[in-house]
PDBQT receptor file of N, H, CA, C and O in Angstrom, charges set to zero:
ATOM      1  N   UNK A   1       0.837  -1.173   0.000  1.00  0.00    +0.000 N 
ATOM      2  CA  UNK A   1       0.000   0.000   0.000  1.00  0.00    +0.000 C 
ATOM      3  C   UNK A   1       0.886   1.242   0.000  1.00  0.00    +0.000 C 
ATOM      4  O   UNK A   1       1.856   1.311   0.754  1.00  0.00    +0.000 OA
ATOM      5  N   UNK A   2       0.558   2.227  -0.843  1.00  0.00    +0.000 N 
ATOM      6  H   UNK A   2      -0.231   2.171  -1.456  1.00  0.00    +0.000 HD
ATOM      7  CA  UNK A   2       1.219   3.614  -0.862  1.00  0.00    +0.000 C 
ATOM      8  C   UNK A   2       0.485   4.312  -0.560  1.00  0.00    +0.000 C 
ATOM      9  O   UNK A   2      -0.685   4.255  -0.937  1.00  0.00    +0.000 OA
ATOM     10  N   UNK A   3       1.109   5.478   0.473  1.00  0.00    +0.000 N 
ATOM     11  H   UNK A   3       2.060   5.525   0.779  1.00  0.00    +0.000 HD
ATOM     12  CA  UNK A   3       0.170   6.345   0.944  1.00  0.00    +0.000 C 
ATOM     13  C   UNK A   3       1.153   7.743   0.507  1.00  0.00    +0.000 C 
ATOM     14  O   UNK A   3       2.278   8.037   0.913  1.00  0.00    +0.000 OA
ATOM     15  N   UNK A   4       0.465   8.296  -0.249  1.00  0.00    +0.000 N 
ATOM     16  H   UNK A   4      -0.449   8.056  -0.579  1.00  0.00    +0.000 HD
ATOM     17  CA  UNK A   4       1.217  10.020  -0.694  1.00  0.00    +0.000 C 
ATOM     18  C   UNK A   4       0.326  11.002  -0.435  1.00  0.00    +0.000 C 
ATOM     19  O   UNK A   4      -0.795  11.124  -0.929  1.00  0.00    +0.000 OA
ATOM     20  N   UNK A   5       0.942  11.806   0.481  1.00  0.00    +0.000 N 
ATOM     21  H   UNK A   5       1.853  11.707   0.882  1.00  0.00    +0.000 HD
ATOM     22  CA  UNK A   5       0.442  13.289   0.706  1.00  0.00    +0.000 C 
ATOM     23  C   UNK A   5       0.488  14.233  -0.353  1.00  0.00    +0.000 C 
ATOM     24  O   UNK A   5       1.652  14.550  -0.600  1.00  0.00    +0.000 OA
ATOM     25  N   UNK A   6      -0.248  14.724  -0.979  1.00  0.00    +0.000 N 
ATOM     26  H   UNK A   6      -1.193  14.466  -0.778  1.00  0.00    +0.000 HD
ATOM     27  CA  UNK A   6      -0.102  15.494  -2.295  1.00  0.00    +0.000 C 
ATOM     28  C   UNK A   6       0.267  16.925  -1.452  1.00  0.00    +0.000 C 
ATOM     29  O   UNK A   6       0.481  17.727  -2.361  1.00  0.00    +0.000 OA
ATOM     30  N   UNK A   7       0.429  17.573  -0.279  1.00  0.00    +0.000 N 
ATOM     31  H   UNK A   7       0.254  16.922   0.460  1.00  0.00    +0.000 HD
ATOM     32  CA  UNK A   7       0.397  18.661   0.282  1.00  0.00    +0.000 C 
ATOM     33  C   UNK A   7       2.108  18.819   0.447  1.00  0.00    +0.000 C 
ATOM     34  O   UNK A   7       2.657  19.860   0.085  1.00  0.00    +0.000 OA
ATOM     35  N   UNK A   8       2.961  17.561   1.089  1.00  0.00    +0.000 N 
ATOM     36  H   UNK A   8       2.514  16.715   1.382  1.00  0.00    +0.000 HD
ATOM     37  CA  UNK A   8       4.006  17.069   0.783  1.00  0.00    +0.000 C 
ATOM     38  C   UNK A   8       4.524  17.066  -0.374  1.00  0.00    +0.000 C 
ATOM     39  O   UNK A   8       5.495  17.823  -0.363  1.00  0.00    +0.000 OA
ATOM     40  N   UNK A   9       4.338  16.504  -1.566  1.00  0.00    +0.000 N 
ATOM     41  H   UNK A   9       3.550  15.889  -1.574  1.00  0.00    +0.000 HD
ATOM     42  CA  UNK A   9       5.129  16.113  -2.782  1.00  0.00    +0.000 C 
ATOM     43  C   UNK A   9       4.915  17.553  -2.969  1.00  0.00    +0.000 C 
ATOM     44  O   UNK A   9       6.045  18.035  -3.040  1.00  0.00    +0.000 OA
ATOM     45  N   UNK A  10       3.786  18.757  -3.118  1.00  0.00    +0.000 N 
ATOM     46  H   UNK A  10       2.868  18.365  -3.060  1.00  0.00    +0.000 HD
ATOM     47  CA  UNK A  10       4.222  20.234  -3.784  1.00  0.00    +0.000 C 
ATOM     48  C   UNK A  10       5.413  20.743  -2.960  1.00  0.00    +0.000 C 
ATOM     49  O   UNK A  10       6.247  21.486  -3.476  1.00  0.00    +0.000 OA
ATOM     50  N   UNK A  11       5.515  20.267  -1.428  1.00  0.00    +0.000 N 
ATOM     51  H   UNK A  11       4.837  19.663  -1.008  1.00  0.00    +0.000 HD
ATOM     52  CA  UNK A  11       6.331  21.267  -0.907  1.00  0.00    +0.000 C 
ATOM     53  C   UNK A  11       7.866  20.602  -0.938  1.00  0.00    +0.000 C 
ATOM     54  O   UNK A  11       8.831  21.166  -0.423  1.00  0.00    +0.000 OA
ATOM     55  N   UNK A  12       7.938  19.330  -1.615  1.00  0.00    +0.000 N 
ATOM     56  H   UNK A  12       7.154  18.872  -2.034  1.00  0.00    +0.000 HD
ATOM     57  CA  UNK A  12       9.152  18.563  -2.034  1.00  0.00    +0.000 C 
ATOM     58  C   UNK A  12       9.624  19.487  -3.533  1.00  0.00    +0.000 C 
ATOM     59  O   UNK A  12      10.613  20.219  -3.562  1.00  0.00    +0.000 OA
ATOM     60  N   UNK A  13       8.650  19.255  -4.766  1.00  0.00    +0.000 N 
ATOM     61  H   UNK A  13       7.846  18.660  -4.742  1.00  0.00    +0.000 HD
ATOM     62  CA  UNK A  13       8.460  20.325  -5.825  1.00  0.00    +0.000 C 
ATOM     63  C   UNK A  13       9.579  21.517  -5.988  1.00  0.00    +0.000 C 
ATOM     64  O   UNK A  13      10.609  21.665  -6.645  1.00  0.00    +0.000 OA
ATOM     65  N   UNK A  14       8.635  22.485  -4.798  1.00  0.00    +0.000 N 
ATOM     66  H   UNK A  14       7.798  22.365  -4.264  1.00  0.00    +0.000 HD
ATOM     67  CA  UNK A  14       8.862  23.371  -4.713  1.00  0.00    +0.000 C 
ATOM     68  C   UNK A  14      10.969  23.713  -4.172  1.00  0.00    +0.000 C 
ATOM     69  O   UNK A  14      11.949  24.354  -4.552  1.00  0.00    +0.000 OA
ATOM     70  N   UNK A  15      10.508  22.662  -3.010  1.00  0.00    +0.000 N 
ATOM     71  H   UNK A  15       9.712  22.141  -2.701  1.00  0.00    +0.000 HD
ATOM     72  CA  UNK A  15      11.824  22.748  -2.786  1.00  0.00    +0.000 C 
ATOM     73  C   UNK A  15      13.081  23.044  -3.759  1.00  0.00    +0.000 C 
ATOM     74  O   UNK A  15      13.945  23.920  -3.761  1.00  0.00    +0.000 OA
ATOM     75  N   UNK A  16      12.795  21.892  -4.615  1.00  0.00    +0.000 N 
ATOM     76  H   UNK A  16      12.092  21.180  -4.613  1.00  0.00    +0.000 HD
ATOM     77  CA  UNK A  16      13.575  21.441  -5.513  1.00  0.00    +0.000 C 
ATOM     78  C   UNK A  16      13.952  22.488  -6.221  1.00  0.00    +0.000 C 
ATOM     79  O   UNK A  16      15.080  22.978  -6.262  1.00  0.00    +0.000 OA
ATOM     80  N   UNK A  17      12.739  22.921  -6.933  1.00  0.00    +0.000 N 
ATOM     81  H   UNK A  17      11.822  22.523  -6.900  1.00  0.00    +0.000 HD
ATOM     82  CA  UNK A  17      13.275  24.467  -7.766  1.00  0.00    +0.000 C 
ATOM     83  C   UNK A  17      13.482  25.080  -6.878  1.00  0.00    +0.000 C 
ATOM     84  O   UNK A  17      12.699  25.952  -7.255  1.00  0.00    +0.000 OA
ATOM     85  N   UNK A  18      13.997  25.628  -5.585  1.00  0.00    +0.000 N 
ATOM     86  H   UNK A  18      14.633  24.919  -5.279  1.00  0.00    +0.000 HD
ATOM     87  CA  UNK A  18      14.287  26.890  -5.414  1.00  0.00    +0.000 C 
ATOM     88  C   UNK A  18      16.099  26.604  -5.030  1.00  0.00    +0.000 C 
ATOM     89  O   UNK A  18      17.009  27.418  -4.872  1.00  0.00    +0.000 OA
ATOM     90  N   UNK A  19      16.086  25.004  -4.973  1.00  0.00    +0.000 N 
ATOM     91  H   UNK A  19      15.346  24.343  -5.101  1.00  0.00    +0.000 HD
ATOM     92  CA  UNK A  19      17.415  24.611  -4.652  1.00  0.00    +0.000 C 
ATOM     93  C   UNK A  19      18.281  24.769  -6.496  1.00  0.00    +0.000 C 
ATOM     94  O   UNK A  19      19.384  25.278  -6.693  1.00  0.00    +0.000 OA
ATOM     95  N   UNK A  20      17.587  24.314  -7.308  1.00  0.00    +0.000 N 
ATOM     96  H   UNK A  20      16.690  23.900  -7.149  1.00  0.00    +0.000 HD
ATOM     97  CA  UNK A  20      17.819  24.251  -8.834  1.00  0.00    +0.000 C 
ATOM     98  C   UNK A  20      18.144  25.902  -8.904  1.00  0.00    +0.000 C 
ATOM     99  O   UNK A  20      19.195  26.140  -9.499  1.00  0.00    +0.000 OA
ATOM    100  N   UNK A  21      17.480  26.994  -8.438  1.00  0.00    +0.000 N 
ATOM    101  H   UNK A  21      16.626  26.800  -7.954  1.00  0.00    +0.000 HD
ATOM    102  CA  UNK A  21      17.653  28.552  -8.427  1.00  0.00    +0.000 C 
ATOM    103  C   UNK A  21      18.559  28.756  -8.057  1.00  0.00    +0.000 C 
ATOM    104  O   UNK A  21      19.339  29.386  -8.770  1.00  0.00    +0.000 OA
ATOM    105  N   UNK A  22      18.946  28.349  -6.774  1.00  0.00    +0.000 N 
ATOM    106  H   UNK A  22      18.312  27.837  -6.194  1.00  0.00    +0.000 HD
ATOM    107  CA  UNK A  22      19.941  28.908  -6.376  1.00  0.00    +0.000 C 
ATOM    108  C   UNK A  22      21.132  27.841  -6.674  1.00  0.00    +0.000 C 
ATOM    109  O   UNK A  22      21.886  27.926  -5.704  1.00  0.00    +0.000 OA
ATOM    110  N   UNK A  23      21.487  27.157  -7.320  1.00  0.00    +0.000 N 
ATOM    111  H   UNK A  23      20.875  27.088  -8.108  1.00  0.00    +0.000 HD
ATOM    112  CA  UNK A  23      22.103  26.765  -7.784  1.00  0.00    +0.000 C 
ATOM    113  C   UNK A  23      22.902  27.526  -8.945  1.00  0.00    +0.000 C 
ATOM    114  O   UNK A  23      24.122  27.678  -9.013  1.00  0.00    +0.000 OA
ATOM    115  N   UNK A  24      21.777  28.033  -9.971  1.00  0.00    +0.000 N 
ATOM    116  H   UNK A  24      20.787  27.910  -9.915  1.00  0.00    +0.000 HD
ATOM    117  CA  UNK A  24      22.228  28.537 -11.001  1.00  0.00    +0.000 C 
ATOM    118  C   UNK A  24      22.455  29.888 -10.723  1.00  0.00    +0.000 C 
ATOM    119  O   UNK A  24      22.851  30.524 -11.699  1.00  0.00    +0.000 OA
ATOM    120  N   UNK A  25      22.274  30.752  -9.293  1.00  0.00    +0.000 N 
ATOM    121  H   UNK A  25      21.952  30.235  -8.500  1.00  0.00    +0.000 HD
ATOM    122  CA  UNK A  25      22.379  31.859  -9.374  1.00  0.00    +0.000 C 
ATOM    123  C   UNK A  25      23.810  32.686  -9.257  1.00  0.00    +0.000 C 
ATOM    124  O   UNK A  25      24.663  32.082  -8.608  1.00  0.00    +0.000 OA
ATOM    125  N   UNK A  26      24.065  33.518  -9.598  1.00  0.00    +0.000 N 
ATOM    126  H   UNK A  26      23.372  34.009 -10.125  1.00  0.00    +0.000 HD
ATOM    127  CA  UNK A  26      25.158  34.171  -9.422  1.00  0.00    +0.000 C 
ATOM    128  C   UNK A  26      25.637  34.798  -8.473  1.00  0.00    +0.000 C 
ATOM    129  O   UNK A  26      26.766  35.249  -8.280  1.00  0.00    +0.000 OA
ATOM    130  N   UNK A  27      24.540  34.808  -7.765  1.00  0.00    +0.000 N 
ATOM    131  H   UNK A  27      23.622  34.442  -7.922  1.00  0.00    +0.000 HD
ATOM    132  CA  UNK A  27      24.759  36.101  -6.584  1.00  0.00    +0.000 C 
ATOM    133  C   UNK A  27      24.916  34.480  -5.458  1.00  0.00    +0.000 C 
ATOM    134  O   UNK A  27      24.917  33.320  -5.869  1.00  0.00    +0.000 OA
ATOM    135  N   UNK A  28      25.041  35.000  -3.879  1.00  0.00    +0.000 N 
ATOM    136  H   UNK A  28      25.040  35.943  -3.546  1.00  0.00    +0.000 HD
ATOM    137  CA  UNK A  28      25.478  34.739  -3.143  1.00  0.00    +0.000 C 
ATOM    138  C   UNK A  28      23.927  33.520  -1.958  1.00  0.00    +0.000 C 
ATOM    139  O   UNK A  28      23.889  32.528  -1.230  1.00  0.00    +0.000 OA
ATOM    140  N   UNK A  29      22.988  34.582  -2.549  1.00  0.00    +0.000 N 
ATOM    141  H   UNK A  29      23.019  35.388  -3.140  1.00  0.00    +0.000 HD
ATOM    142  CA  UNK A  29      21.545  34.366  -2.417  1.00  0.00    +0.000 C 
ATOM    143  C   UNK A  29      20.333  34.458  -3.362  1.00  0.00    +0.000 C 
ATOM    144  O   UNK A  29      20.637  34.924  -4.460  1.00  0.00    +0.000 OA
ATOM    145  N   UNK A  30      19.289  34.196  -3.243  1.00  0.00    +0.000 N 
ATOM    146  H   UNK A  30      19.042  33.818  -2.350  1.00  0.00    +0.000 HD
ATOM    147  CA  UNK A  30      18.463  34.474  -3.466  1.00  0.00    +0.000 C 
ATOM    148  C   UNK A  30      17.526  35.604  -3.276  1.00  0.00    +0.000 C 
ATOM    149  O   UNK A  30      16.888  35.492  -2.229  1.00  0.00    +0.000 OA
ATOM    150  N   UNK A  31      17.169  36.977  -4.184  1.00  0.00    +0.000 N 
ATOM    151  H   UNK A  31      17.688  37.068  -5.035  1.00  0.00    +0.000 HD
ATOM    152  CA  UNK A  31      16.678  37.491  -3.377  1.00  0.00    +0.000 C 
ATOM    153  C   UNK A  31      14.648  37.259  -3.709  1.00  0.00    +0.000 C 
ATOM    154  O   UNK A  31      14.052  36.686  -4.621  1.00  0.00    +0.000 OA
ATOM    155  N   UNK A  32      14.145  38.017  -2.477  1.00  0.00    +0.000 N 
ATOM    156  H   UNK A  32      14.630  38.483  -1.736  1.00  0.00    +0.000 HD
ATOM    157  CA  UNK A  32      13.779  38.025  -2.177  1.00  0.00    +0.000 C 
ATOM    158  C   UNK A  32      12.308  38.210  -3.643  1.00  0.00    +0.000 C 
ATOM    159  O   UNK A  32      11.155  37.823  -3.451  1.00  0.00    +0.000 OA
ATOM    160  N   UNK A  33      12.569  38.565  -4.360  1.00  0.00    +0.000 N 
ATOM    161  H   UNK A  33      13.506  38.879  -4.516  1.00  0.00    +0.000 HD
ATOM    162  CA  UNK A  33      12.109  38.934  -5.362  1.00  0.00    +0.000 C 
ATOM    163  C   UNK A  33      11.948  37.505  -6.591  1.00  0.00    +0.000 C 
ATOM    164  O   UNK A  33      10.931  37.031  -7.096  1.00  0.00    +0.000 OA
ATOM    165  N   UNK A  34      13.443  37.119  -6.768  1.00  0.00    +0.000 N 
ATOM    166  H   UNK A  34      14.269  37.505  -6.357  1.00  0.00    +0.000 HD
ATOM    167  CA  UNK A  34      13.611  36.020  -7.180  1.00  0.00    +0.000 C 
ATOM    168  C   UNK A  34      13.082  34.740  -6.955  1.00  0.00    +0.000 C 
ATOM    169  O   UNK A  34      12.756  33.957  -7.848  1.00  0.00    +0.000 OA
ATOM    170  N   UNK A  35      12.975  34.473  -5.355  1.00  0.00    +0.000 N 
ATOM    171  H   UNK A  35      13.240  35.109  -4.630  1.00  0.00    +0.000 HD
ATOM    172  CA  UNK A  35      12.220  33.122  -4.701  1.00  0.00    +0.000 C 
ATOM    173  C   UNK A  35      10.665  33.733  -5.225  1.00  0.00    +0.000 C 
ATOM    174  O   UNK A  35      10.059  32.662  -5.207  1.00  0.00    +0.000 OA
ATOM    175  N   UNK A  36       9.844  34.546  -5.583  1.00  0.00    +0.000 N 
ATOM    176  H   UNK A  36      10.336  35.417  -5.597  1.00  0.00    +0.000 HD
ATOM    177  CA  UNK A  36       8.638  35.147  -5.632  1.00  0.00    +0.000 C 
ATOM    178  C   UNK A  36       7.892  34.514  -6.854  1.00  0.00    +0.000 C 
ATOM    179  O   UNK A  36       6.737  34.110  -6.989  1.00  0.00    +0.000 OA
ATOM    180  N   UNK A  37       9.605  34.608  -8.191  1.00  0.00    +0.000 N 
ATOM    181  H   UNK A  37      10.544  34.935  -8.082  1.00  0.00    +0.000 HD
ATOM    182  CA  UNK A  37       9.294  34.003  -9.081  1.00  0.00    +0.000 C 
ATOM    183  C   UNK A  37       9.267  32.985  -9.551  1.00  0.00    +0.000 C 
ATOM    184  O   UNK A  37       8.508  32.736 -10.488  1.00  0.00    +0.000 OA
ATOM    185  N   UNK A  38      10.338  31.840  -8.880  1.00  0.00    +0.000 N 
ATOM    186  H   UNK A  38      10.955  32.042  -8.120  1.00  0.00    +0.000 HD
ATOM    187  CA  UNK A  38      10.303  31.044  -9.052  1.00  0.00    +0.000 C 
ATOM    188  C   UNK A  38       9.112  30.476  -8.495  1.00  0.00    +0.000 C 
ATOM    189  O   UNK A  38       8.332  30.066  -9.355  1.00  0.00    +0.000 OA
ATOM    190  N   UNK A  39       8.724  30.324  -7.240  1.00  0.00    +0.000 N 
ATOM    191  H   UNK A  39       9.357  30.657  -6.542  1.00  0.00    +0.000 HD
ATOM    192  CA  UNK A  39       7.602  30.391  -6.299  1.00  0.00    +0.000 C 
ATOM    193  C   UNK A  39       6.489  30.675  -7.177  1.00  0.00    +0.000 C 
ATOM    194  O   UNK A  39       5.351  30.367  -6.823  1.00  0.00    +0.000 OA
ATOM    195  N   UNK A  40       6.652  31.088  -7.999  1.00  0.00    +0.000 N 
ATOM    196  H   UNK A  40       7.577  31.339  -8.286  1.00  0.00    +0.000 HD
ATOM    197  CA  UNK A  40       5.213  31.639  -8.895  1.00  0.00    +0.000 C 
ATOM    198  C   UNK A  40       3.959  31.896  -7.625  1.00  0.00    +0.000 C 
ATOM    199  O   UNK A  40       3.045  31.153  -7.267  1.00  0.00    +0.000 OA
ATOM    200  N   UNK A  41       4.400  33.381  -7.111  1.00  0.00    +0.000 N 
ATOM    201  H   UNK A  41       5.143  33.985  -7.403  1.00  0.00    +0.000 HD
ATOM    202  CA  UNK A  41       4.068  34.276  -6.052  1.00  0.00    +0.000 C 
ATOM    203  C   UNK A  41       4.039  35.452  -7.073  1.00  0.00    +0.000 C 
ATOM    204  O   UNK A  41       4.525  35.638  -8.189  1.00  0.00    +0.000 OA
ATOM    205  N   UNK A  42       3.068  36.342  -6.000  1.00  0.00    +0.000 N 
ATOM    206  H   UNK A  42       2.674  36.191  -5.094  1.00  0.00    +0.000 HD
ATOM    207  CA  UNK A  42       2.854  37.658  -6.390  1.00  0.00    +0.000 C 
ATOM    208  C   UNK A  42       3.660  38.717  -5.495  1.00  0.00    +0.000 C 
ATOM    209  O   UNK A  42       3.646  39.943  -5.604  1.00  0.00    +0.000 OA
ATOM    210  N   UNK A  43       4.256  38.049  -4.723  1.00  0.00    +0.000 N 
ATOM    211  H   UNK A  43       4.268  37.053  -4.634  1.00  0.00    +0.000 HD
ATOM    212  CA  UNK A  43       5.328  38.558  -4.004  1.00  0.00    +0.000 C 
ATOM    213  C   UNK A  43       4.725  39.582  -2.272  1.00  0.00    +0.000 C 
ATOM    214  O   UNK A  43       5.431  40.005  -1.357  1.00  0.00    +0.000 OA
ATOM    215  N   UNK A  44       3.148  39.661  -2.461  1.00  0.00    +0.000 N 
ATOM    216  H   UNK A  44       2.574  39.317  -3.204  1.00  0.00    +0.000 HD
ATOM    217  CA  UNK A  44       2.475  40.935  -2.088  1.00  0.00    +0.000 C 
ATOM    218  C   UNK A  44       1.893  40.113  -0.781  1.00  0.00    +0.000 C 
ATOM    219  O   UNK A  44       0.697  40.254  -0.530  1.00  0.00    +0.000 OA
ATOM    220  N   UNK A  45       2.574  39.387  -0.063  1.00  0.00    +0.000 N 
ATOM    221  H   UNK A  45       3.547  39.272  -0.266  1.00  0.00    +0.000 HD
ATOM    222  CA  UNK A  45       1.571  38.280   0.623  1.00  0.00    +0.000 C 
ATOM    223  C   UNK A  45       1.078  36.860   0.214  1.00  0.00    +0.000 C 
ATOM    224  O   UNK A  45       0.333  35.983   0.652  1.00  0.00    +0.000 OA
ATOM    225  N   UNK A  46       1.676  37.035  -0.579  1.00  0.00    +0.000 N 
ATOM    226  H   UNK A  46       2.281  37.748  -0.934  1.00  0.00    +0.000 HD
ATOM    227  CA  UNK A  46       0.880  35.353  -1.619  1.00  0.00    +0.000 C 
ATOM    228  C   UNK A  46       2.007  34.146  -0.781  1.00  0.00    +0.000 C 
ATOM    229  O   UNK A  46       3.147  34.074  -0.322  1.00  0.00    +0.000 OA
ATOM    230  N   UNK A  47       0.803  33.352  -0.972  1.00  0.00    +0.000 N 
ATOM    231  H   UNK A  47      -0.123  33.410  -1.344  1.00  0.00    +0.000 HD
ATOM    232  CA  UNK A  47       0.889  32.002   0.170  1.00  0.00    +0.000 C 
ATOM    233  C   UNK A  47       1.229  30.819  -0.803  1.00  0.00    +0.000 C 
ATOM    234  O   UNK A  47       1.460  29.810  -0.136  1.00  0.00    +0.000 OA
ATOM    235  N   UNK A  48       1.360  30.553  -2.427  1.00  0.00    +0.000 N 
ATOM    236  H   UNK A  48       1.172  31.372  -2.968  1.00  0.00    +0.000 HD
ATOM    237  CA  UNK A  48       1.618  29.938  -3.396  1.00  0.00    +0.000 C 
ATOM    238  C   UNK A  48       0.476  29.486  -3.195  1.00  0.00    +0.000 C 
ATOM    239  O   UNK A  48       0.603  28.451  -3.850  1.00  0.00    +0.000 OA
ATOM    240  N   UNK A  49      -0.619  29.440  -2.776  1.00  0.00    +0.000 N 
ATOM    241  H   UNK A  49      -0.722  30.280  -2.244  1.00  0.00    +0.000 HD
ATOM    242  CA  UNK A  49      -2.149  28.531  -2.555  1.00  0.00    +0.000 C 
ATOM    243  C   UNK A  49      -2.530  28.163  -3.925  1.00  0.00    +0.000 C 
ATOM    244  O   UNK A  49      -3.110  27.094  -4.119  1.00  0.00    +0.000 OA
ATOM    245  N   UNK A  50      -2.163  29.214  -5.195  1.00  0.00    +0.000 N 
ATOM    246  H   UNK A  50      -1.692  30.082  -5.037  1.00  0.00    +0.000 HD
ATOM    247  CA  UNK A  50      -3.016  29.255  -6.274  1.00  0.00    +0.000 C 
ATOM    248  C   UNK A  50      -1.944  27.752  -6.827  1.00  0.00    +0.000 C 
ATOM    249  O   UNK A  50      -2.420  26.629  -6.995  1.00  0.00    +0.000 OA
ATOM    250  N   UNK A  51      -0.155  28.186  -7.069  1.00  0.00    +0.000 N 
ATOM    251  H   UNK A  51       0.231  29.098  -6.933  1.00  0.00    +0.000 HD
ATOM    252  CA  UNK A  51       0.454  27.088  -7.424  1.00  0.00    +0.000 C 
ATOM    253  C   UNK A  51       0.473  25.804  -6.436  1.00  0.00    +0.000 C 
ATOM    254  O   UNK A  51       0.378  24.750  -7.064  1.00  0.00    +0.000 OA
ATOM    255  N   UNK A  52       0.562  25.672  -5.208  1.00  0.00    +0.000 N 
ATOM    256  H   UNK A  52       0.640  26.528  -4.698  1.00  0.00    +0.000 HD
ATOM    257  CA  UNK A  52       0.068  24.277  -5.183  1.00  0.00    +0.000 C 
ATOM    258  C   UNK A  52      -1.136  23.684  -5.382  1.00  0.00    +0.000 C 
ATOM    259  O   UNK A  52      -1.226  22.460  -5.290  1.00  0.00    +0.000 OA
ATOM    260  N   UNK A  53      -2.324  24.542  -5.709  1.00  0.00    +0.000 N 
ATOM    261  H   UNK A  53      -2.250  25.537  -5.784  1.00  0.00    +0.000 HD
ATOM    262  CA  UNK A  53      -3.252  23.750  -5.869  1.00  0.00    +0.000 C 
ATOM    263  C   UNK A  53      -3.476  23.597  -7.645  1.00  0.00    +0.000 C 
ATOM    264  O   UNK A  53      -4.543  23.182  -8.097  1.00  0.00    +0.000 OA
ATOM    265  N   UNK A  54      -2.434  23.953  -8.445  1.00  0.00    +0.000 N 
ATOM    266  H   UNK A  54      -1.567  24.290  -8.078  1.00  0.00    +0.000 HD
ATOM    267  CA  UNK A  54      -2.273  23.660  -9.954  1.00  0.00    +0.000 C 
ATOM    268  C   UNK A  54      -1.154  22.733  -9.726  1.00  0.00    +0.000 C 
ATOM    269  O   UNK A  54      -0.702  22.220 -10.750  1.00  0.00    +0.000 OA
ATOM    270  N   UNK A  55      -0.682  22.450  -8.765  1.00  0.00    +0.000 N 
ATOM    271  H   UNK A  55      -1.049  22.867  -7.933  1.00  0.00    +0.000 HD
ATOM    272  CA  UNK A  55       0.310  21.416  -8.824  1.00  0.00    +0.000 C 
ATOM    273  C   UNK A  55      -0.048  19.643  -8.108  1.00  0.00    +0.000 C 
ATOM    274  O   UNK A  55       0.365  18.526  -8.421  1.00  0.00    +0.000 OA
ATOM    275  N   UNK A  56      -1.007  20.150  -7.043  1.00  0.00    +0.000 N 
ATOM    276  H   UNK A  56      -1.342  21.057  -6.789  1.00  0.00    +0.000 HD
ATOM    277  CA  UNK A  56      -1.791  18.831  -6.594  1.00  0.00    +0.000 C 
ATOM    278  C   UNK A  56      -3.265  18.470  -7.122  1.00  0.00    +0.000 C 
ATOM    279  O   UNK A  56      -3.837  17.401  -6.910  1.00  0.00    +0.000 OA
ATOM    280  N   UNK A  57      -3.810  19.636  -7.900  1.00  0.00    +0.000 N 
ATOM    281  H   UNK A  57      -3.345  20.504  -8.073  1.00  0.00    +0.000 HD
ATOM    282  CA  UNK A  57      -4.838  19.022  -8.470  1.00  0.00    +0.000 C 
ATOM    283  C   UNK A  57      -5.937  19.352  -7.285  1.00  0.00    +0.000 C 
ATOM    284  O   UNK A  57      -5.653  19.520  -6.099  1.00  0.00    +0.000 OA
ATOM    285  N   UNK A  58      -7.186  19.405  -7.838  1.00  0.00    +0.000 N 
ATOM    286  H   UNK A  58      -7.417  19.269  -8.801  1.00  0.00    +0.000 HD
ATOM    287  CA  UNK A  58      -8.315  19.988  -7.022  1.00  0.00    +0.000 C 
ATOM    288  C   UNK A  58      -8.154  19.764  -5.327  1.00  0.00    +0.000 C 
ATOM    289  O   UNK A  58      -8.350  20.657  -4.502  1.00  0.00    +0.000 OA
ATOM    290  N   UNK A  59      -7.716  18.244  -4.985  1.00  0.00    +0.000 N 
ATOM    291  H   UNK A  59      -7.557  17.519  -5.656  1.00  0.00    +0.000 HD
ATOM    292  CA  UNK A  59      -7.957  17.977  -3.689  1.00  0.00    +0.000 C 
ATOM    293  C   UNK A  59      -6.855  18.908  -2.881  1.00  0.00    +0.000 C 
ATOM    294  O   UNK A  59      -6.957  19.065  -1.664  1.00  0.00    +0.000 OA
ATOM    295  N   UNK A  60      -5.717  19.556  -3.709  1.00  0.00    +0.000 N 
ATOM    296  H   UNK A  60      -5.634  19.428  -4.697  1.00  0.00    +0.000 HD
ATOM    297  CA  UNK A  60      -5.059  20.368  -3.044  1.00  0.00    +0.000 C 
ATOM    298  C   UNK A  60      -5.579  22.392  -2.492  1.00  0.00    +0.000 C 
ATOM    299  O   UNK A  60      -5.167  23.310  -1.784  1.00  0.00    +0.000 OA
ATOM    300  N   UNK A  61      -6.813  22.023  -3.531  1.00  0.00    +0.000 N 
ATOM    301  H   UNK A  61      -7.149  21.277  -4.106  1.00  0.00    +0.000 HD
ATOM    302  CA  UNK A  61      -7.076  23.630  -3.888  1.00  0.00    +0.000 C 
ATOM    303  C   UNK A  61      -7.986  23.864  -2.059  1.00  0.00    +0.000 C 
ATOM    304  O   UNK A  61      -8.503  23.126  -1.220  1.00  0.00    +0.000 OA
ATOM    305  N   UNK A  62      -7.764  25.094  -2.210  1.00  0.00    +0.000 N 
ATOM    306  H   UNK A  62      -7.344  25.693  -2.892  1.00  0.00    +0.000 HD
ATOM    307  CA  UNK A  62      -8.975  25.890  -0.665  1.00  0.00    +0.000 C 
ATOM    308  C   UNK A  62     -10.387  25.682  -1.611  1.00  0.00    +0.000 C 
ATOM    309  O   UNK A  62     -10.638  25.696  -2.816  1.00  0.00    +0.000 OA
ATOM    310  N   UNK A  63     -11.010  25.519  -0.585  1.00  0.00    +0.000 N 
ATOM    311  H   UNK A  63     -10.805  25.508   0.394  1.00  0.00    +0.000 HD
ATOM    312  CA  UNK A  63     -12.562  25.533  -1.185  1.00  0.00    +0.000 C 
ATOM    313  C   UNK A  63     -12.829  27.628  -1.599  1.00  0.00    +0.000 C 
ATOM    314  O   UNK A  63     -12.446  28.696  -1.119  1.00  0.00    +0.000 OA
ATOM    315  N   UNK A  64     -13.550  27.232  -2.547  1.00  0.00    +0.000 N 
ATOM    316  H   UNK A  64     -13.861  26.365  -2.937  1.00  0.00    +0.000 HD
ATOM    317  CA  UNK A  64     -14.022  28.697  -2.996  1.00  0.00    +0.000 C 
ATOM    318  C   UNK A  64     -13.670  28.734  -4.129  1.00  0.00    +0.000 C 
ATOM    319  O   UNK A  64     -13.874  29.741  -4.807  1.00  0.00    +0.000 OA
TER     320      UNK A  64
């Protein structure tokens, strides 16, 4: 039996690209602006709610 948290695997995902970012980055860090985009954030407060729930599929989305 496999049991997968789809709330988990986005925040594995996510990880990943921001480790892949800063990998390729030049600077020393990431700024703050940069994690926003990769993050596919609006930078303004955004919680990524909209991308993990395009990344887990409805059962990941907030109701509304």
């Amino acid at each position: 039996m496999t049991v997968q948290d789809p709330v988990a695997l986005v925040e594995i995902d996510l990880t990943g690209e921001l480790m892949i970012a800063a990998a390729a980055a030049s600077e020393d860090r990431l700024s703050p602006d940069r994690i926003d985009e990769v993050l596919e954030v609006d930078g303004e407060g955004g919680d990524g709610t909209d991308r993990a729930c395009h990344r887990s599929g409805p059962a990941g989305c907030p109701p509304g």
